[in-house]
N, C-alpha and C positions, 0 to 999 in steps of 0.2 A: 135223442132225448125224449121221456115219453111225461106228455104235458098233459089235462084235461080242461075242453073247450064246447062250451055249451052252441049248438047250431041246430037252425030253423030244422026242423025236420024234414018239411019238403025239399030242403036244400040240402040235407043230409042224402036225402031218397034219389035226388039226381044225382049228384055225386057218386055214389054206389053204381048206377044204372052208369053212370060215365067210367068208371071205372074196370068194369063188368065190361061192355065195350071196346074198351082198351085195353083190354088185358094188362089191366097197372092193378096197385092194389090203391086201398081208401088212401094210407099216408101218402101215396107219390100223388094221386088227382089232387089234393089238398095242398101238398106243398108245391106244386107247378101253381094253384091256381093265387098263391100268397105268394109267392115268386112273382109271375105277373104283375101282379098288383103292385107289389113294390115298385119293380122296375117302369111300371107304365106311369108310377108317383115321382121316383127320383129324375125321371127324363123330362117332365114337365118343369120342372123345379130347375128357377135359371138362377145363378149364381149371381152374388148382391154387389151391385156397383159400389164399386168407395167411393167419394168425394170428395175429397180434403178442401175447407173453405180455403180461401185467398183472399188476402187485404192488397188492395193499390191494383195498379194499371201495369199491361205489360210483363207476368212472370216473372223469371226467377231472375238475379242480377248477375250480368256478363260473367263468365267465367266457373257459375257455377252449375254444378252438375249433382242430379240429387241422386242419383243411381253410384256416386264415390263417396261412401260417409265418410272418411276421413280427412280428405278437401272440402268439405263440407262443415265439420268439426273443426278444424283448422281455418277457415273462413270465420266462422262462428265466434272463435274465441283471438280472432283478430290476427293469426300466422298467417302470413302471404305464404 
């Protein structure tokens, strides 16, 4: 895809010199160095604990299991 992105100059100028370098060309140093960057953002980034409040003492009542919704629905609407 070809996009236009305005960049510092002197970070334009290393980029080239890095690329030059590495015998890559400007699009591959640029998308390795926004690759990076992502990944070094998605890997810091910790996954959001739930919570679910609880009323009373003691958890869920004898017999019930909340990982079988339909013993659960069934509890709920009063079927043993």
């Amino acid at each position: 895809m070809r996009t236009t992105i305005r960049i510092n100059d002197e970070l334009l100028k290393k980029a080239k010199i890095r690329a030059a370098k590495t015998d890559r060309s400007l699009t591959e140093v640029i998308e390795d160095a926004l690759r990076k960057e992502i990944d070094q953002v998605d890997a810091r980034i910790e996954p959001q604990k739930i919570r679910i409040p609880t009323a009373g003492e003691g958890g869920v009542q004898p017999g019930v299991d909340l990982d079988d919704t339909s013993s659960l629905l069934d509890k709920m609407e009063g079927v043993s």
